[in-house]
Every structure is written in C-alpha cells, then in structure tokens.
N, C-alpha and C positions, 0 to 999 in steps of 0.2 A: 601910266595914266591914272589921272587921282579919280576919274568918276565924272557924273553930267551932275551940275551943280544949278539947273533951271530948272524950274517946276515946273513950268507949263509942258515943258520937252519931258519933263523925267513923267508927266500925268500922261499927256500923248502917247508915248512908247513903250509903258509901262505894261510887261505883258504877266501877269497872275498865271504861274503855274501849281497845279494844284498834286503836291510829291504824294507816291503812297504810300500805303500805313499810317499807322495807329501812332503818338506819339504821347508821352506821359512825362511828369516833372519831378522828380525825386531829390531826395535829401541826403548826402550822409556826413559822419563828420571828417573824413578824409580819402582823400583820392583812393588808399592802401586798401578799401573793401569796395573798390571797385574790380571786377576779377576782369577784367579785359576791354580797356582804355578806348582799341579801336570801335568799340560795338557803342562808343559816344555821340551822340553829334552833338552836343558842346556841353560846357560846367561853368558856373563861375562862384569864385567864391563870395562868401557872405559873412557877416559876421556872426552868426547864428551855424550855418553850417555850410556847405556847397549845395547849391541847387544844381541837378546834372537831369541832360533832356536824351532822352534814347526811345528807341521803339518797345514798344508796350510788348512786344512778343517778349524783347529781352531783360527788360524787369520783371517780366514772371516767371522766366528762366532763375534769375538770380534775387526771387522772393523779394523782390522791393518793393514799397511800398507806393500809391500814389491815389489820386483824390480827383486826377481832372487827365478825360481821355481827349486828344487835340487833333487833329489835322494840321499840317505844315504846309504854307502858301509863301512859296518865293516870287519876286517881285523881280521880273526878270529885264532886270535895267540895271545899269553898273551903277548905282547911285552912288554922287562925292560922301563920303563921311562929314563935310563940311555943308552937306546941301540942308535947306532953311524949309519947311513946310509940308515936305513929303511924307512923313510920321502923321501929321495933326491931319491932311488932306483923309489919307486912309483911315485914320483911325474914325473920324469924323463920317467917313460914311461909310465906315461898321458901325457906328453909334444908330446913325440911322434906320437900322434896318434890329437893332436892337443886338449885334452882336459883339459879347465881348473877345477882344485881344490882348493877345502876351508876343511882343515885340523885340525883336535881333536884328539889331546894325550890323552886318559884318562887314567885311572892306570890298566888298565887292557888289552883293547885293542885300534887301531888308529880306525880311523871315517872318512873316505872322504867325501867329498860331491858333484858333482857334477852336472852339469846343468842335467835336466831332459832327455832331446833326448840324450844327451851322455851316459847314462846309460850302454845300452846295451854295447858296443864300449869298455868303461872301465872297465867292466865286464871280457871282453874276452882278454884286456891288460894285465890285476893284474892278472889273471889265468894265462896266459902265462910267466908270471916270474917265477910263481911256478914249470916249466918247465925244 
C-alpha cells in the first residue's frame, strides 16, 4: 500500500505523536566517524557534509557537536509520498503559532522536528487541524 493520497482524510486522521527525547542535528564528513550507525535515526548526505539526526544524549556521548535542540512529532497517518499539501497544511499552521520546522518524508509516515520549548504549542496546533 502506497499511503492516503487526500488531504482532507490525511487532516481528519492525522494523529500528532509527540516521541521522546531530546533530538539534535549534526555534521560530519563521513559515515566512518560515526561509531555506531544503529544509535541514528536518520543521515542524508549533502554536498557540504552528512547531516545526521540522533538523540542529544548520544551526541554528547560521542562529543558532537550541534546548535539546535528539537522534539520529534510523527504524524501518525501512512501518508502517499505522492500526497499534494499535507507538508504546506502543517507547516502553515506552525507558521501560525510562530513555530519553526525541519521536515522528513519517510515512506510511511512525516516527522517534524521542532525546537524543544515549542513542543508543547505544536502539539496542540497539528491536533487542532484534525479538527
């Protein structure tokens, strides 16, 4: 199954879970000084270097460095990778409420990320769409 490819269904049913821990963004220039791959939850690369997202406990474990602490808010609807509006919907009312996001399509479901004190805020935004 590719996913729910209607907005109005994917706003309806769209349930905001709010994962926990602390999560951080970090740099490096290749996989090899990462000391243990599973403690990721995800990388991509870049032309400048790999941005790679893990739990803040585990960057200060392994001294890396990072600039912006988040909260992780899955969007707990199979949304299609092909589906039209569902990114601008949310992002638009995080904009509202003045909160910024950093955003993951994965193939199953989106991934917000948000500054830490905005948590709560965001929380009670994306619920209210479902509205």
């Amino acid at each position: 199954m590719s996913g729910e490819k209607d907005l109005a269904l994917l706003l309806q049913n769209m349930e905001p879970v709010l994962n926990s821990g602390d999560y951080v963004f970090c740099t490096v220039e290749n996989l090899n000084q990462i000391p243990n791959m599973e403690k990721l939850l995800f990388f991509f690369r870049e032309t400048e270097a790999m941005t790679i997202v893990l739990e803040k406990s585990v960057a200060d474990e392994w001294n890396f460095e990072y600039t912006y602490i988040s909260s992780w808010i899955t969007l707990n609807i199979h949304s299609s990778l092909e589906a039209v509006g569902l990114t601008a919907a949310f992002a638009n009312a995080l904009k509202q409420e003045n909160i910024s996001c950093n955003v993951v399509a994965a193939y199953f479901h989106d991934h917000i990320f948000v500054g830490k004190e905005d948590a709560g805020k965001a929380m009670e935004a994306l619920r209210k769409m479902a509205l």
